[in-house]
N, C-alpha and C positions, 0 to 999 in steps of 0.2 A: 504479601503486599498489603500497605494497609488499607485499610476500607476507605477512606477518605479518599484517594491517591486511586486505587478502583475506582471510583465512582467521576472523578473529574476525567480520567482515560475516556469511560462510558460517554460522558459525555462529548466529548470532544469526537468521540467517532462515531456518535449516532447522531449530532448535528451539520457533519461534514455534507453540505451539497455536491462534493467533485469526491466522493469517496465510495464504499461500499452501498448502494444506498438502499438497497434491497433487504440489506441483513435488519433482524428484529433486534429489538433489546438481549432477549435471550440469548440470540445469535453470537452476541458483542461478549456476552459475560462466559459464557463456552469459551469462544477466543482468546480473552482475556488471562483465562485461566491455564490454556495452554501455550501461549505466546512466550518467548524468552524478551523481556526486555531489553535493548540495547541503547547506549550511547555514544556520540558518534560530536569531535569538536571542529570548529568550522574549518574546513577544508577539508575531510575524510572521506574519503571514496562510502558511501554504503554499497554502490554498485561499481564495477568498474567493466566497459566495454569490451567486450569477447571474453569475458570470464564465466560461466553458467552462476546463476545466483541460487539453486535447490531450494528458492523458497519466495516469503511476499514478504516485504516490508510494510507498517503500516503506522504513518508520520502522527507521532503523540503532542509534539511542540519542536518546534522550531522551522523553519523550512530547507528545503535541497532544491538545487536546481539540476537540471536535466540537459546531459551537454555529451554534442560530440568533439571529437580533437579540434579546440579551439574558439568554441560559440558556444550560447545557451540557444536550446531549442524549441523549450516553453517557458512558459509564466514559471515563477521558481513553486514547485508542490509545497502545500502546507498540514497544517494538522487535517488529522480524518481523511488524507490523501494515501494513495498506496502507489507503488512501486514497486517494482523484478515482476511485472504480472507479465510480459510478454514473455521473456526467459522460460519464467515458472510453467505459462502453458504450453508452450512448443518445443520444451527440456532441449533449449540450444543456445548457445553465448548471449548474453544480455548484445543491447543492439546500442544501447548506451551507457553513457555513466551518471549518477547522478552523488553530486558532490553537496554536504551540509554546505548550507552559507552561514551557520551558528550554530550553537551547541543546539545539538537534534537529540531526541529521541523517541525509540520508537518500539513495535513487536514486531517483532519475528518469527513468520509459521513458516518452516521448513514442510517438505512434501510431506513425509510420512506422518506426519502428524495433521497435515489436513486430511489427507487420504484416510488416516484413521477415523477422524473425526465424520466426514460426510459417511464413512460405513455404518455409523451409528445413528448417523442421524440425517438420513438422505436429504429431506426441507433444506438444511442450511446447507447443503454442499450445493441443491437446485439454485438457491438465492443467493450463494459466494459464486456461482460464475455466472449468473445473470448482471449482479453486479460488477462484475469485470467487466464482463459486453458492454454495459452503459459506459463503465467509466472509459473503457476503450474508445467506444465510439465518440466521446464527448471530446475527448484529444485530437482525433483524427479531424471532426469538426473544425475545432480550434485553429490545428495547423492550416487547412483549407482557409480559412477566413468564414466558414460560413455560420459558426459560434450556434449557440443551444437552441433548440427546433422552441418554437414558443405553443 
């Protein structure tokens, strides 16, 4: 990948306020380097409801929304957002789908390749699921109405 192209990735997912937000810079370029890039044009399932996703998407540009059979369910996700994290940690069917609303793309860490990575490097596998918790609980928030603790 070229360096240019890394480094606006970088950016994009270490400015994200609804994203990972625990991971360091370091963190990001570990990732970065293991992550398979994907693209996905507007309407494409990246998730689809009762499928297991084996891994975490993490939104580089464009946005998805998050919907079950017939409604959106949140604000549509945008860059430095991630998604399949409930899947991912409970290894059982996604609980929804989340469809591009435009040309997306994004990284993809499958399990064994995170699970490889926190073996190596325990810190970032502490602060990749700290960071799930937040962004978890920041959803859960959301849906309630009672929005980010100040």
């Amino acid at each position: 990948m070229p360096k240019e192209t890394l480094q606006q990735d970088l950016s994009v997912l270490t400015s994200a306020k609804n994203g990972l937000v625990y991971l360091t810079p370091n963190d990001w370029t570990l990732i970065a380097d293991k992550a398979t890039r994907l693209k996905f044009k507007a309407g494409d399932h990246l998730i689809l409801q009762g499928k297991r996703t084996h891994g975490i998407y993490l939104l580089l540009s464009g946005t998805a929304s998050v919907q079950i059979p017939g409604r959106e369910i949140l604000p549509a996700l945008g860059p430095g957002e991630v998604c399949g994290e409930i899947s991912f940690l409970d290894e059982q069917p996604a609980t929804v789908s989340v469809v591009a609303k435009q040309a997306t793309e994004v990284y993809y860490l499958d399990r064994p390749t995170l699970d490889s990575m926190f073996e190596l490097f325990p810190h970032l596998g502490s602060r990749f699921y700290r960071s799930l918790a937040f962004s978890l609980s920041q959803r859960v928030r959301n849906l309630i109405g009672t929005g980010t603790p100040k």
